[in-house]
Structures are given as C-alpha cells and as structure tokens.
C-alpha positions as CSV (number, residue, x, y, z in Angstrom):
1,X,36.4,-77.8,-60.6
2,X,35.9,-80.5,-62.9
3,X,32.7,-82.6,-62.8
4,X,32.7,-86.1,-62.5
5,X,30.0,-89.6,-63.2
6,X,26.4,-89.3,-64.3
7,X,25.8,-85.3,-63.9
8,X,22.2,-85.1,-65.2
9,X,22.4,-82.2,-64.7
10,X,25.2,-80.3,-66.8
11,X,23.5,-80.1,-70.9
12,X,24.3,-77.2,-72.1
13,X,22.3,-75.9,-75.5
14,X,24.1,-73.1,-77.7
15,X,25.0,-72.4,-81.3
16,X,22.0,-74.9,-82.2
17,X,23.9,-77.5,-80.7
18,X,24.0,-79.4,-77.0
19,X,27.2,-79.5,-74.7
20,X,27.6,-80.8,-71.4
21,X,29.8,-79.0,-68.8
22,X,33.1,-80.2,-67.9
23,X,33.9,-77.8,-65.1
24,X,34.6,-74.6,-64.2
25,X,38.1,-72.9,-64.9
26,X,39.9,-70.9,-62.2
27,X,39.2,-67.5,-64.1
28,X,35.3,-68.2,-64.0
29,X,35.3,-69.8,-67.6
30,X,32.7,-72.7,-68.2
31,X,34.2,-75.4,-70.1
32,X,32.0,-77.1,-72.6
33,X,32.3,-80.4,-74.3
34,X,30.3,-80.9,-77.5
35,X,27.6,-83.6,-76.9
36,X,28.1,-85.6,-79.8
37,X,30.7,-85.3,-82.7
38,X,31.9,-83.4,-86.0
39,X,30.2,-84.5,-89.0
40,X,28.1,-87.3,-87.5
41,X,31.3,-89.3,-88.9
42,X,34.5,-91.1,-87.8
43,X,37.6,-89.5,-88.5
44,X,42.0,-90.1,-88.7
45,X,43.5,-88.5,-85.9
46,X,46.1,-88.0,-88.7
47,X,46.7,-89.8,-91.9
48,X,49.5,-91.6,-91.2
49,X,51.3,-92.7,-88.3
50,X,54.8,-93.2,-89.7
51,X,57.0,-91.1,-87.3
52,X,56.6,-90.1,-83.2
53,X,55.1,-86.6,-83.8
54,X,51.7,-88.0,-86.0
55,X,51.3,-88.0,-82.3
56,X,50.6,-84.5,-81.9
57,X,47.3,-82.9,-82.5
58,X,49.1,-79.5,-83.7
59,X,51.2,-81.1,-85.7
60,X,48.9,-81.1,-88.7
61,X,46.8,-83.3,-87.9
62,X,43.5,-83.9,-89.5
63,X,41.8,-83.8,-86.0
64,X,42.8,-80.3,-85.9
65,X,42.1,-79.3,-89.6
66,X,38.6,-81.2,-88.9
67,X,37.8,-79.7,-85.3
68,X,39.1,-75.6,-86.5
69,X,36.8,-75.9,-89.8
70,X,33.7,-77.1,-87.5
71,X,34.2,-74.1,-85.2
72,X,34.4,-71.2,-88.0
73,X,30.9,-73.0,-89.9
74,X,29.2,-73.7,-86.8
75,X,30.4,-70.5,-84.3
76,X,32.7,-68.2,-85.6
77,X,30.7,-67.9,-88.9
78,X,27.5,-67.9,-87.0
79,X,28.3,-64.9,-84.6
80,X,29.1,-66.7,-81.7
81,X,32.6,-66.3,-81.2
82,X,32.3,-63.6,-78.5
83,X,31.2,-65.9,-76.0
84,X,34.3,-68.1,-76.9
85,X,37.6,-67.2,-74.7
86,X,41.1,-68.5,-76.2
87,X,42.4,-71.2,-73.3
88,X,45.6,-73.0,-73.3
89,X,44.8,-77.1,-74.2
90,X,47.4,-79.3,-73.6
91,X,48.9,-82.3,-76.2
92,X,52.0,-82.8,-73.5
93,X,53.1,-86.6,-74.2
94,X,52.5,-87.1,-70.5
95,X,51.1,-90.9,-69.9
96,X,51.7,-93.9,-72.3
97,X,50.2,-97.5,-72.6
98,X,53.1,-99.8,-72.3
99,X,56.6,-99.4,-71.3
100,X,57.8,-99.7,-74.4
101,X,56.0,-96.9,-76.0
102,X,58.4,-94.3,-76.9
103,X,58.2,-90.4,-76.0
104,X,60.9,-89.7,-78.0
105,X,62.8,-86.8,-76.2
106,X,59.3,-86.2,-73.8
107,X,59.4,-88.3,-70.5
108,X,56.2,-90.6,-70.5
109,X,55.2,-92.8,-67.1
110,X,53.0,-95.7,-67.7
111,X,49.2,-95.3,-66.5
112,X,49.5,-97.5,-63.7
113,X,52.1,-95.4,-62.4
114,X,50.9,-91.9,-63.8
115,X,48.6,-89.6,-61.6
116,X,46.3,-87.8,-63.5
117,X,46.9,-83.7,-63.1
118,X,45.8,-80.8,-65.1
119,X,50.0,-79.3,-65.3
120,X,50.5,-78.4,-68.2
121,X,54.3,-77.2,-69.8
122,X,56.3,-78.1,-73.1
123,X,57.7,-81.3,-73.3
124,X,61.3,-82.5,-74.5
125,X,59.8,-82.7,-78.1
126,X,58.6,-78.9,-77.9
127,X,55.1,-80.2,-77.8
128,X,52.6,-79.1,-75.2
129,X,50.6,-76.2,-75.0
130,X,48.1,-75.1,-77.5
131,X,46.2,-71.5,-77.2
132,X,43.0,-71.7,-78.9
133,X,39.7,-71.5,-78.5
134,X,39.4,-74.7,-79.3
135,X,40.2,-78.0,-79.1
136,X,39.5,-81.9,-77.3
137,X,39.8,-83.0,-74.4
138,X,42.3,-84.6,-73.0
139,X,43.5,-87.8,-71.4
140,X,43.8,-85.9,-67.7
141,X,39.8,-84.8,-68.1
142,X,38.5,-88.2,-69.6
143,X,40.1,-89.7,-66.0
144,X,39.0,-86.8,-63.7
145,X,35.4,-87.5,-65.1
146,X,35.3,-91.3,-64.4
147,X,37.3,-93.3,-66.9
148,X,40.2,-95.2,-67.1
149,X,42.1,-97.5,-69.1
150,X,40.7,-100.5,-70.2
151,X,38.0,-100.3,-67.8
152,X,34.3,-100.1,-69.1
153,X,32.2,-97.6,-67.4
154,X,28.7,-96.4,-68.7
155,X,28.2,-94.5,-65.7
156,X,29.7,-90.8,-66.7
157,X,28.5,-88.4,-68.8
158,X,31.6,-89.1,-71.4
159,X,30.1,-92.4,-72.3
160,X,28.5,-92.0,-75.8
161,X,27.9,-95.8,-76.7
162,X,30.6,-94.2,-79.9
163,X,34.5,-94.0,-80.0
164,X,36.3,-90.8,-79.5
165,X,39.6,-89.3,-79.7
166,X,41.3,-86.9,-77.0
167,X,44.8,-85.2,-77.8
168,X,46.5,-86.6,-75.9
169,X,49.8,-88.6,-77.0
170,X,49.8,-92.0,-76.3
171,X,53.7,-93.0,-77.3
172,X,55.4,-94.3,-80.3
173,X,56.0,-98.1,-81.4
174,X,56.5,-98.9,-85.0
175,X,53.7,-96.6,-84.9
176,X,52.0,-93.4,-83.4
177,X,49.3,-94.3,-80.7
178,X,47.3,-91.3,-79.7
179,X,44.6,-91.7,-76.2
180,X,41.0,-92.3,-76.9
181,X,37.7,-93.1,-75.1
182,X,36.0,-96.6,-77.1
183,X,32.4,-97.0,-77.3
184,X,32.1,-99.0,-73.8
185,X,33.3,-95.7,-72.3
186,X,36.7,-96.7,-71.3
187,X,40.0,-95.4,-72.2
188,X,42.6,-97.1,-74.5
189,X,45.5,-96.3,-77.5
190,X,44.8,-96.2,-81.0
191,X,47.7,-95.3,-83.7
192,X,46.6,-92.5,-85.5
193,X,45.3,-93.9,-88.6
194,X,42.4,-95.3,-87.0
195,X,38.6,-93.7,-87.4
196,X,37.1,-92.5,-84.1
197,X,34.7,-89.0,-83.6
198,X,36.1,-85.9,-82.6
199,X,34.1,-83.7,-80.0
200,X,35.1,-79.9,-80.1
201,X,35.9,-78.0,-76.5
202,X,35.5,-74.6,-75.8
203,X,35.5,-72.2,-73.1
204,X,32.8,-69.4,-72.7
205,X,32.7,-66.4,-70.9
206,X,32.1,-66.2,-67.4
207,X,29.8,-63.2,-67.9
208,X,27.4,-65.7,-69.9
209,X,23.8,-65.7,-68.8
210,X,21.2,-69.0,-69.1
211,X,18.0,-70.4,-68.8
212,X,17.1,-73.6,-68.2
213,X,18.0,-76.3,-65.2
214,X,20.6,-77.9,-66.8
215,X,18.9,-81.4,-67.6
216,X,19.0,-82.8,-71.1
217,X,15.4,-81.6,-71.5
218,X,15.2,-78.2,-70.1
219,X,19.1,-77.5,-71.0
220,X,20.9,-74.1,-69.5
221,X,20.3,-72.1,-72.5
222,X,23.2,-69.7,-73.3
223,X,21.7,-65.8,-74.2
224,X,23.2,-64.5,-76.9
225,X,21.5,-61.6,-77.6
C-alpha cells in the first residue's frame, strides 16, 4: 500500500532525523523516505555520463557511494541499524523519455505508453535488483505518489520546492539520462552529470513501536530503546 498526494499525516521522526511514510510493504515493513537530503547539498548521480551503464545506481555511482556513507554516519554508526531490514530496490531500465533513448540490451517503453508497476526482475543489461537496506526511490513510487512527467504538482508530499534524483534509468543518447523529481515537483530526465539531492530509503521493522499522530509537529516517533 503505497500513499499518495498531501498525506499530512505520514512524518516520521527517527535517528535525529524526519521521514515521511511511503507505504507499507507486503511483509508489514514501513517504508520511509528521508524528508530532505544528504549533506544539505546537490550531488552527480555519477561523474560522467560517457557510456549506457552511468545509468545505473550500482554501477559505482556516486549516488550510491554518497547515500551508503550517510547511512553508516547517521544509522548504522549510531545504533540504529536493527530497526533497518535489507529490501530489494529496483534500478530496472524500465521507462524512458523519448523514443530514441536507448536501453541498450534492456527493453524500455516510453512514459506515455509505460504503466507504472512495482515488478521488479533483471533486465537484458543484468541490471535490476538491488538488496540493501538502502537506497532511493524510484521512478514507479514518485508516480504512484502523484507525479508525472513534465507535469508540475505541489500537491504530494514528494514536492520539496528542491531537485532530486531517483534510480531509476532514464535511457542513453550521446549521454546517460537517469529519472528525477525537479523543484516544481514534477518528474523529468537529467544525464548523470547533473547536481540534484539525494534522499535515502529505508525499510523498518514491522515490530517498530511510535508515539506521536503522525503530523509534521507531533511526528510518529520511532522507540528505540
């Protein structure tokens, strides 16, 4: 069950820092989007762009290098971990901008003709699947929540007035265009090289216990202790 527009009513605060729930998993997980971004700061999905797989969030991309180091300083380091359960995310090269976006060996539809799912599998580049206990979200989630391409929305609670990246690939042409969510809230590509924030996801526990009603002042407050 995914959640979807305004939600005033979904903050989460834990580790020191505020989420907002995403949804609820089929095996009782609560999945948490980080309600702002690493380091205050823009950053490269990857430092270049050069070849189709810059694409790919695992494929060393700074995104991941930045979003893994923010997890062990600001939960793994911190004692939080427990509450963290490893999920698969997925970078399948799924949806692309334009036609002429390639997938290299992964078959691509363009949005307009591309319903939004939550399947997940490998694609023809090997790409896909991703089990960690954490990541970003995803092109799949950003639309399930209330955006879409190159439409402005300020109405859901993934509109941050800042530009983000998900992981999902976006195609190749010349260069490698990755999905992100711009500052007016809708969705659009960016190659790789460009600067946008990255908001960590995780997945806690079903057995977590709160306080709190779950609006941005009186936030469900995770018990750790």
């Amino acid at each position: 069950t995914y959640l979807k527009g305004i939600n005033d009513s979904n903050y989460v605060w834990y580790n020191g820092f505020m989420w907002r729930i995403m949804g609820i998993n089929s095996d009782g997980t609560v999945r948490l989007i980080l309600d702002g971004i690493v380091g205050d700061t823009a950053y490269q999905f990857n430092s270049a762009y050069d070849t189709f797989d810059k694409m790919y969030y695992s494929n060393g991309s700074n995104a991941k290098t930045q979003v893994e180091s923010w997890y062990k300083t600001n939960i793994e380091d911190k004692g939080y971990d427990s509450y963290v359960v490893t999920m698969p995310f997925s970078e399948q090269a799924k949806v692309k901008y334009k036609a002429d976006r390639s997938g290299e060996n992964a078959t691509m539809e363009v949005y307009t003709e591309y319903k939004p799912n939550f399947k997940c599998s490998m694609d023809g580049n090997e790409k896909g699947i991703l089990n960690s206990k954490v990541g970003i979200i995803t092109y799949d989630e950003v639309v399930y929540a209330g955006g879409y391409c190159d439409k402005n929305n300020t109405s859901y609670y993934l509109y941050r007035g800042y530009g983000f990246w998900t992981m999902s690939p976006c195609g190749y042409y010349s260069v490698a265009y990755v999905w992100n969510v711009r500052s007016n809230g809708n969705l659009s590509e960016r190659h790789t090289q460009y600067g946008y924030g990255l908001c960590p996801v995780i997945n806690l526990i079903p057995s977590a216990q709160a306080t709190g009603t779950g609006t941005e002042l009186d936030p469900y407050k995770v018990i750790t202790n």
